[in-house]
C-alpha positions as CSV (number, residue, x, y, z in Angstrom):
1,X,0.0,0.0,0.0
2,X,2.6,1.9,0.8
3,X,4.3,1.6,-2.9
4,X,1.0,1.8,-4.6
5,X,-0.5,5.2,-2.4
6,X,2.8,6.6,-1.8
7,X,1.3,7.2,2.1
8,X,4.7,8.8,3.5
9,X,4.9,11.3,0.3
10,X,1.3,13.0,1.1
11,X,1.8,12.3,5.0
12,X,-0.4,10.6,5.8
13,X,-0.9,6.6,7.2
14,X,-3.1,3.4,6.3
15,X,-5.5,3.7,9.9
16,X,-5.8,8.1,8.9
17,X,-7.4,7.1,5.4
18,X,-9.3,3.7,6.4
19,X,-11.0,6.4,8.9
20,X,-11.1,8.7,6.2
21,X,-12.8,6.2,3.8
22,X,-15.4,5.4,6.7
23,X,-16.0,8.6,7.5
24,X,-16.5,9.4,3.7
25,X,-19.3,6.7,3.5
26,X,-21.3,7.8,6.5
27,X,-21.4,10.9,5.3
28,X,-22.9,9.3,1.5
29,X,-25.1,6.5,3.2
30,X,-28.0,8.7,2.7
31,X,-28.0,8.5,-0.9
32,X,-28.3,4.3,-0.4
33,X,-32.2,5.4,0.9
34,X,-33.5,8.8,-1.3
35,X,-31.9,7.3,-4.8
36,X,-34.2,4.7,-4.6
37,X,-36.8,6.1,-2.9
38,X,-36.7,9.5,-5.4
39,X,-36.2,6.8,-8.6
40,X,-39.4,4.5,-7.1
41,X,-41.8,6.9,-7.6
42,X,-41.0,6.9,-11.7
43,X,-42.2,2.8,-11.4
44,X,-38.8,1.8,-10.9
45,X,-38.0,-1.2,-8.7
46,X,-36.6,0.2,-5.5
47,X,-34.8,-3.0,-4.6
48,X,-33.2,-3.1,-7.6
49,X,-32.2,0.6,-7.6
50,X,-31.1,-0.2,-4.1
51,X,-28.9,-2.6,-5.7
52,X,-27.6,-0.7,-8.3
53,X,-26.8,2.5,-6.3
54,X,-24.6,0.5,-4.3
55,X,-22.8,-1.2,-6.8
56,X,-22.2,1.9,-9.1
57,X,-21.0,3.9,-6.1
58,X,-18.5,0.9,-5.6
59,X,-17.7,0.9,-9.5
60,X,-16.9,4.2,-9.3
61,X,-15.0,5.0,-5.7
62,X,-13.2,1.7,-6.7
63,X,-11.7,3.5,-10.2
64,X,-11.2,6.5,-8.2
65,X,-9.5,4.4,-5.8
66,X,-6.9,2.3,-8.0
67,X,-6.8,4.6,-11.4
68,X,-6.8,8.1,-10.6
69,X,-5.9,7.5,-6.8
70,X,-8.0,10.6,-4.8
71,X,-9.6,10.3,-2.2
72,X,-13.3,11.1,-3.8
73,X,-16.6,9.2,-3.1
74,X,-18.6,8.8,-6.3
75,X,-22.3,7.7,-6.7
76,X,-25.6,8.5,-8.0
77,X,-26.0,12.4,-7.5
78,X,-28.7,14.2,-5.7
79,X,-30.4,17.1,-7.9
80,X,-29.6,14.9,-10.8
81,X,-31.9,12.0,-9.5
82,X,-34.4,14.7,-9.0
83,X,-34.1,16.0,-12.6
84,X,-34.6,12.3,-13.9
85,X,-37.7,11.5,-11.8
86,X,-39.7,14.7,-11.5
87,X,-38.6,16.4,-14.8
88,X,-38.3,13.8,-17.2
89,X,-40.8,11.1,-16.1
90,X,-43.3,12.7,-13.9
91,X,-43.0,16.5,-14.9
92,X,-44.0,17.9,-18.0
93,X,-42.1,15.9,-20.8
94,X,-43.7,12.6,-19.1
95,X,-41.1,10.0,-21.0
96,X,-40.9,6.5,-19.2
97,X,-38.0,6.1,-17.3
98,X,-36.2,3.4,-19.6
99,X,-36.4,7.0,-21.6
100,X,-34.4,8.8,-18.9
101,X,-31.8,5.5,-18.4
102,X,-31.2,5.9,-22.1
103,X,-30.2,9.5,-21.6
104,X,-28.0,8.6,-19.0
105,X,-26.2,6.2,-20.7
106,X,-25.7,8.0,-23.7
107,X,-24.4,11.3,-21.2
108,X,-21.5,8.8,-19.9
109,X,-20.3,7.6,-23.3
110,X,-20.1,11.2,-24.4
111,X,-18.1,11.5,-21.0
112,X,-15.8,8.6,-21.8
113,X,-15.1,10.0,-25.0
114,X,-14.8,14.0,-23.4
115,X,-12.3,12.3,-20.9
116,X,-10.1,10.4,-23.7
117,X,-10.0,14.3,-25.5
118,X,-9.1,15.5,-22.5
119,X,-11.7,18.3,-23.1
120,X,-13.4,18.1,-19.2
121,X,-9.6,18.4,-18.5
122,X,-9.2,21.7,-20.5
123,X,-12.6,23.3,-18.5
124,X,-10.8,22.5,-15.2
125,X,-7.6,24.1,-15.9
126,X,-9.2,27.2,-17.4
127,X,-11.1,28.0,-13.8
128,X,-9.5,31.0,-12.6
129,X,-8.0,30.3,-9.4
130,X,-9.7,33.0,-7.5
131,X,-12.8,31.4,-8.7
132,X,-11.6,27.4,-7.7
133,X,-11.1,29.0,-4.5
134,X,-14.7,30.6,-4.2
135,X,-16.0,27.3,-5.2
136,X,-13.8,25.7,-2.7
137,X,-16.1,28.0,-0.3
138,X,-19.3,27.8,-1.8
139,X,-19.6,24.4,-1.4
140,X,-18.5,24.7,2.3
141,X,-21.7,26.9,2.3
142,X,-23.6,24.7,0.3
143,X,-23.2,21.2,1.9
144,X,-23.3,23.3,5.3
145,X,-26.7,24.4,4.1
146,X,-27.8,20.7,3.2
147,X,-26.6,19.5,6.8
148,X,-28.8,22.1,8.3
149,X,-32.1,21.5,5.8
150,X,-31.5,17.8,6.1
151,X,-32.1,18.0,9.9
152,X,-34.4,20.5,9.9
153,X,-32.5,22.9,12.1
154,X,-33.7,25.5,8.7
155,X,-36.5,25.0,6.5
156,X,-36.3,25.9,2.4
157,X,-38.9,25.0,-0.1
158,X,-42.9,24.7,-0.7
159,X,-42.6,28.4,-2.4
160,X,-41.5,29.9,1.2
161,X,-38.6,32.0,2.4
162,X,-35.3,30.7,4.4
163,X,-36.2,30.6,8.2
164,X,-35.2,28.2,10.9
165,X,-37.3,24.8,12.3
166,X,-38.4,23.6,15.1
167,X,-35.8,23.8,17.4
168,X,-37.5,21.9,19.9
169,X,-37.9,18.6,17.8
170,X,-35.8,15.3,17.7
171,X,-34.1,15.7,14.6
172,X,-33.0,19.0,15.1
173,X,-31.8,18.2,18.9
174,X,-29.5,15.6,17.5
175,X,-27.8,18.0,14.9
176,X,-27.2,20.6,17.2
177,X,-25.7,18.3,20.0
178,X,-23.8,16.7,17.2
179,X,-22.0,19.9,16.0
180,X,-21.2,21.1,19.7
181,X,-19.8,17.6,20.2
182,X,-18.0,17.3,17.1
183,X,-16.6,20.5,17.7
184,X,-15.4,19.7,20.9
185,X,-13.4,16.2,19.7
186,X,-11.7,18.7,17.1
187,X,-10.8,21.3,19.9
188,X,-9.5,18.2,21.7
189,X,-7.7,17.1,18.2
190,X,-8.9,13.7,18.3
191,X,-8.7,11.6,15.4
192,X,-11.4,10.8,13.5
193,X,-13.6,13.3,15.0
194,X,-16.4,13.4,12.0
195,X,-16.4,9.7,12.3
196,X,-17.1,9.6,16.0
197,X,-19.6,12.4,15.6
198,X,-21.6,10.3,13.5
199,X,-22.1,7.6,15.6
200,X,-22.4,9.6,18.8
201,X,-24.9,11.3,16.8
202,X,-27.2,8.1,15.9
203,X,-27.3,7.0,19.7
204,X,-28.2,10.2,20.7
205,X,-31.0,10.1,18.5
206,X,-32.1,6.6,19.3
207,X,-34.3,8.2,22.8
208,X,-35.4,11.0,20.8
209,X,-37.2,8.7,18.0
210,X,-34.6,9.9,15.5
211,X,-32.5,7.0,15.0
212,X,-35.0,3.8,14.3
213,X,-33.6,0.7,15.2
214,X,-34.3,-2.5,13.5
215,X,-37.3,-4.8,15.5
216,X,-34.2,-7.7,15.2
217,X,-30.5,-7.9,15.1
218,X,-31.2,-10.4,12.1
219,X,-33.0,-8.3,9.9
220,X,-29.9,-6.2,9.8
221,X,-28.4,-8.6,7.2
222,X,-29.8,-9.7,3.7
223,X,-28.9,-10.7,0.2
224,X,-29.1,-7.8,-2.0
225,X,-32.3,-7.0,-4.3
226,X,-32.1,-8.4,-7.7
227,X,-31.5,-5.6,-10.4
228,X,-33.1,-7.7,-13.0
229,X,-36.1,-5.3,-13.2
230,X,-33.9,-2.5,-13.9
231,X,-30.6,-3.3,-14.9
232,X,-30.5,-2.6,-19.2
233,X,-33.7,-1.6,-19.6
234,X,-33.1,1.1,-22.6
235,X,-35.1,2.7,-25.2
236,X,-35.2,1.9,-29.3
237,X,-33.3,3.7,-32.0
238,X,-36.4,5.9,-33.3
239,X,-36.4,7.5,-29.6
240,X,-32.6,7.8,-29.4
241,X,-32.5,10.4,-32.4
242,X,-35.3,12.6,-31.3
243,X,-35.1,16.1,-30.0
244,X,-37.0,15.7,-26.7
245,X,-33.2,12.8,-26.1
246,X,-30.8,15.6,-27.4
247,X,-32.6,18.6,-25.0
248,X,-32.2,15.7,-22.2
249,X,-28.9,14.6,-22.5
250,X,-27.6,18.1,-22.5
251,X,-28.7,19.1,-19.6
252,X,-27.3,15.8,-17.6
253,X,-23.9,16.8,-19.3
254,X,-23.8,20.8,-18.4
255,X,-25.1,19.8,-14.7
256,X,-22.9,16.7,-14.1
257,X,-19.5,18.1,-16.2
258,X,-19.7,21.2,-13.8
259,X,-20.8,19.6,-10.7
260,X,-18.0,17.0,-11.1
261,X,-15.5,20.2,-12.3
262,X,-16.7,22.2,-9.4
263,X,-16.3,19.4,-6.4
264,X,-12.7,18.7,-7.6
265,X,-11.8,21.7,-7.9
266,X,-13.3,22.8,-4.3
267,X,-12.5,19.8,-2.7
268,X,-8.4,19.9,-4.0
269,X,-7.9,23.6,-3.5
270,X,-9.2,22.8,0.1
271,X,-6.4,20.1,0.8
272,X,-3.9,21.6,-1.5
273,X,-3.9,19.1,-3.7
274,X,-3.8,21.9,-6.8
275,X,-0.1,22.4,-7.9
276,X,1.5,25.7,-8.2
277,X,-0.6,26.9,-11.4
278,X,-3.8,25.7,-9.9
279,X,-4.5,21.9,-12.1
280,X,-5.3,19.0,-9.9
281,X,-2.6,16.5,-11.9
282,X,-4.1,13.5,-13.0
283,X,-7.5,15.4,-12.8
284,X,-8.2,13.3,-16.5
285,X,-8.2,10.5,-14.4
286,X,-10.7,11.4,-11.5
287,X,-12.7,12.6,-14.6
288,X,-12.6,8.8,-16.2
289,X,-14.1,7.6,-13.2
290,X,-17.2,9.6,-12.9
291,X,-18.1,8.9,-16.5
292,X,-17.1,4.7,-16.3
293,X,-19.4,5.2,-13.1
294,X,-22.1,6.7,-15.2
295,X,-21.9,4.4,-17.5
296,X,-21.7,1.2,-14.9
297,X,-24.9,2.7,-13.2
298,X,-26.7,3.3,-16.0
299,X,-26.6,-0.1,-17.0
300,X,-27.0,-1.3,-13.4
301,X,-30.2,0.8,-13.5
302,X,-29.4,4.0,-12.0
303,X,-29.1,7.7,-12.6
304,X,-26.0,9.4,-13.6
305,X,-22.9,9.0,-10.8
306,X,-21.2,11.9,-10.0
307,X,-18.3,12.6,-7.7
308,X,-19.9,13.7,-4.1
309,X,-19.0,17.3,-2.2
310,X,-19.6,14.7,1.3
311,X,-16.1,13.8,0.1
312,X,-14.3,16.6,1.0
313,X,-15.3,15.0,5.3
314,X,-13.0,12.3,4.7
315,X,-10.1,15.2,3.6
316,X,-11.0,17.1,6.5
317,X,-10.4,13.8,8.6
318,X,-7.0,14.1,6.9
319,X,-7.5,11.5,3.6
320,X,-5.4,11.9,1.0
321,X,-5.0,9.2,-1.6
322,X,-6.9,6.4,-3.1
323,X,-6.8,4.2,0.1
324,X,-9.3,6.4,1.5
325,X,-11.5,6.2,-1.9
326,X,-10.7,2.3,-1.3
327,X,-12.1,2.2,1.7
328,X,-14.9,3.8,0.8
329,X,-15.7,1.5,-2.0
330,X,-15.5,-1.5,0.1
331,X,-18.3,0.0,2.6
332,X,-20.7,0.7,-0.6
333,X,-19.9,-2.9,-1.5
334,X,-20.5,-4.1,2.3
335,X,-23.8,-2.4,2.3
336,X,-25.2,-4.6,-0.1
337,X,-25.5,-6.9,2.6
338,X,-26.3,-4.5,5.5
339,X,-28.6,-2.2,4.2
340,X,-30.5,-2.0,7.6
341,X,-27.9,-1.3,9.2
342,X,-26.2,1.6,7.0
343,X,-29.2,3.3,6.2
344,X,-30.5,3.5,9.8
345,X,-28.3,6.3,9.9
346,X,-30.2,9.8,10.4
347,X,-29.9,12.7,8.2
348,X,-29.5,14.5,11.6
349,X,-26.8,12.2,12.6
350,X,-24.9,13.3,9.0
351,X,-25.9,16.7,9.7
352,X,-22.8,18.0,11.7
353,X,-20.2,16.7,9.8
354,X,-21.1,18.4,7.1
355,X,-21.5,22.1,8.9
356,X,-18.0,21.4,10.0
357,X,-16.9,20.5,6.9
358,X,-18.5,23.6,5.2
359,X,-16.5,25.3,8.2
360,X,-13.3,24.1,7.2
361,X,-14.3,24.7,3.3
362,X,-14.7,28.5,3.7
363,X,-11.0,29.3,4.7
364,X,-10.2,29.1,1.4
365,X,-12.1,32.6,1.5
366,X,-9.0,34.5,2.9
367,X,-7.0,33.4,-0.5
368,X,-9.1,35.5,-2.6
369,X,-8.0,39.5,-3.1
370,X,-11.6,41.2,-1.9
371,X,-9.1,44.7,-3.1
372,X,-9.4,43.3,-6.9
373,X,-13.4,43.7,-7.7
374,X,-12.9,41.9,-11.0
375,X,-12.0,38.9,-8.9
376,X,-14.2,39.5,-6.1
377,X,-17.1,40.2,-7.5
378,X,-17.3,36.7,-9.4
379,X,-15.7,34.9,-6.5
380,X,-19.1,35.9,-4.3
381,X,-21.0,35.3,-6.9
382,X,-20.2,32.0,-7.4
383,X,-20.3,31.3,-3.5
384,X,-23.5,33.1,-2.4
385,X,-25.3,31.0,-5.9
386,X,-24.4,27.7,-5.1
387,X,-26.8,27.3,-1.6
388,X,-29.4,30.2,-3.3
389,X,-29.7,27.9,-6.5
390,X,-29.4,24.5,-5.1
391,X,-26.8,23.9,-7.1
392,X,-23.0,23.8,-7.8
393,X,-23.4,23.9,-11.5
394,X,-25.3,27.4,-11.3
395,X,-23.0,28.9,-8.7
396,X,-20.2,28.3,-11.2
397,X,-21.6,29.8,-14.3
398,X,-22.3,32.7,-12.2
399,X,-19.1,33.2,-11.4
400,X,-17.3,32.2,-14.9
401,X,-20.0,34.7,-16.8
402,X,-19.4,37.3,-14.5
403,X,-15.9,37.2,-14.6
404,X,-15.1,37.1,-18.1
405,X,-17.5,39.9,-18.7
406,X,-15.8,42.5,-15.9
407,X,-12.2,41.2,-16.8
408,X,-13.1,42.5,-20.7
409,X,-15.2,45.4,-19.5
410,X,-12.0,46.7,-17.4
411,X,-9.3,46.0,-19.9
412,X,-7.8,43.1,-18.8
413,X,-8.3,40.7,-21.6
414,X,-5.6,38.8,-21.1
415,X,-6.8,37.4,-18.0
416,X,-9.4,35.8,-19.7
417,X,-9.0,32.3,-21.2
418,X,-10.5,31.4,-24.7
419,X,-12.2,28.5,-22.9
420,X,-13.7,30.9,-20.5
421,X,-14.8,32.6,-23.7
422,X,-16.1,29.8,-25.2
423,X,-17.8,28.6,-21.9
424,X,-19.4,31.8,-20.7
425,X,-20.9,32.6,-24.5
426,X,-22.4,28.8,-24.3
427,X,-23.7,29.8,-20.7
428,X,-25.2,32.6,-22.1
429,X,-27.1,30.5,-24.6
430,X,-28.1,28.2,-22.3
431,X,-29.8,30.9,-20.2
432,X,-31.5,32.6,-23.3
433,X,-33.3,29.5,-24.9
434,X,-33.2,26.7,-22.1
């Protein structure tokens, strides 16, 4: 391991990234309950989607793991789940949603081929890096945010404005204890403090009705669901070439290439990972393995995998190479057979490792020059859109839009990339007539 990770050359050791791995997972488990419960409502098997979340995220974090060698989580992404279920089969277009696999598989063999042309390579390298380092924070901000919504210490949604929960109430109780307690194990520099949050986390919330245990110790292991209802079930040629495909697979490429884009980048500048011009080397690489991951869970019967902004708690617990993206694999492989038992987990019980994630996120803040507004300006744009929008994607073309068009508007051209060029004139488009 030592050989293969190179542990000594980024300081770290084989029990710091095992946690790391762990604490990666806990912090993902979630999506092991909403992917199929979200996917379920488009007819869907959930067992089967069960299934095949699980053994995509593996795919995936495994890739990550041995090829590129980060320390990323991949699997199925939230807001993309949404847009297959409630856009594409229940909203307006109303397409099955062997219609919406289809479009997912067809978005990761673009991917593959993007990767292979290095072009996803060429849009990471051309983000400024005031503006890696504002997504670096926004995210913070943003995965802060879904912590606190997720336990309902704020509520967001139903048409209303921002405002805080019920304080008073179980899940909210357990999140707040958590973060205090959390807090405290990092005061007292204890290792693996996101981990042991977590868990002190669930048994606080098993007297509160937050945590549900299972009615027997038994029932917490199972063979996994078969995937047979799910698993390659794609559309005909005569609905592959039609516009309504094209329209869809567009928008799971923008949302997943810049989501993807935007956690690396964030995630990296966080743990200095970026070298001295800003590039994440062997960032083709970590690219590969989102879009083989799509691909896998496509197949497996799943919406497109992504790599997750939850991975930036196993950095924070001090992961830095692909034996913490190992270790995560082999927990989404394990909880094929202990589904009970992973996804018992509260949202509440998650919630304060990611507000002290998002802590540790936002001091990449102080390496942005506030005295430069053509650098500034963008840089809060980009971190104030990502929790407003719901969405990393949007915070990012905020920011690349914004600051192309103030560097050109104050003479400094040559600060200005032609990709960003290209990109921000394509984001522009996509804003007009999408």
């Amino acid at each position: 391991m030592e050989n293969f990770f190179k542990l000594k050359e980024n300081n770290t050791d084989v029990k710091t990234e095992v946690v790391a791995g762990i604490t990666i997972f806990m912090t993902m488990a979630y999506i092991l309950a909403v992917n199929p419960s979200i996917l379920s409502e488009t007819g869907m098997d959930a067992g089967g989607v069960f299934t095949a979340t699980a053994l995509s995220a593996a795919i995936a974090t495994l890739m990550m793991a041995l090829y590129a060698k980060y320390p990323f989580g991949l699997a199925p992404g939230m807001g993309l789940n949404a847009f297959f279920a409630y856009t594409i089969v229940l909203g307006d277009m109303g397409k099955t949603w062997q219609f919406a696999l289809t479009a997912v598989l067809i978005e990761g063999i673009i991917f593959i081929l993007l990767s292979f042309l290095n072009v996803r390579e060429a849009i990471f390298d051309s983000i400024p890096t005031s503006l890696k380092d504002a997504v670096s924070s926004g995210i913070g901000l943003f995965i802060a945010f879904i912590g606190l919504d997720g336990a309902g210490v704020i509520t967001s949604g139903d048409g209303t404005l921002l405002g805080l929960g019920d304080l008073t109430s179980g899940a909210p109780i357990v999140a707040m204890v958590g973060i205090l307690i959390t807090g405290f194990l990092f005061v007292k520099d204890v290792k693996g403090s996101l981990l042991i949050g977590i868990v002190i986390s669930t048994l606080i919330g098993i007297p509160l009705g937050v945590t549900v245990l299972p009615e027997s110790l038994t029932s917490l292991v199972s063979l996994p669901p078969s995937v047979k209802g799910v698993a390659f079930q794609f559309v005909g040629f005569e609905e592959i070439f039609s516009l309504e495909m094209l329209v869809v697979v567009f928008t799971f490429l923008f949302v997943d290439i810049f989501d993807t884009v935007g956690t690396l980048a964030g995630v990296a500048s966080k743990s200095n990972m970026l070298d001295e011009d800003g590039k994440l080397p062997r960032v083709g690489k970590a690219l590969m393995a989102d879009a083989v991951g799509t691909v896998a869970g496509a197949c497996l019967g799943t919406s497109t995998v992504t790599t997750f902004v939850e991975s930036a708690s196993g950095v924070t617990a001090g992961g830095r190479t692909g034996l913490t993206a190992l270790s995560t694999a082999i927990m989404f492989a394990l909880s094929l057979f202990f589904a009970p038992l992973f996804t018992l987990i509260p949202s509440a019980a998650t919630a304060p490792a990611l507000v002290i994630v998002g802590l540790f996120m936002m001091g990449s803040i102080t390496r942005i020059d506030f005295n430069d507004f053509t650098e500034a300006i963008p840089a809060f744009l980009t971190i104030i859109m990502m929790p407003f929008a719901n969405s990393i994607a949007e915070g990012i073309v905020f920011g690349m839009v914004s600051y192309t068009i103030l560097k050109t508007m104050s003479g400094k051209l040559k600060d200005v990339s032609i990709t960003m060029w290209i990109l921000s004139i394509l984001f522009i488009i996509r804003i007009i007539f999408m």
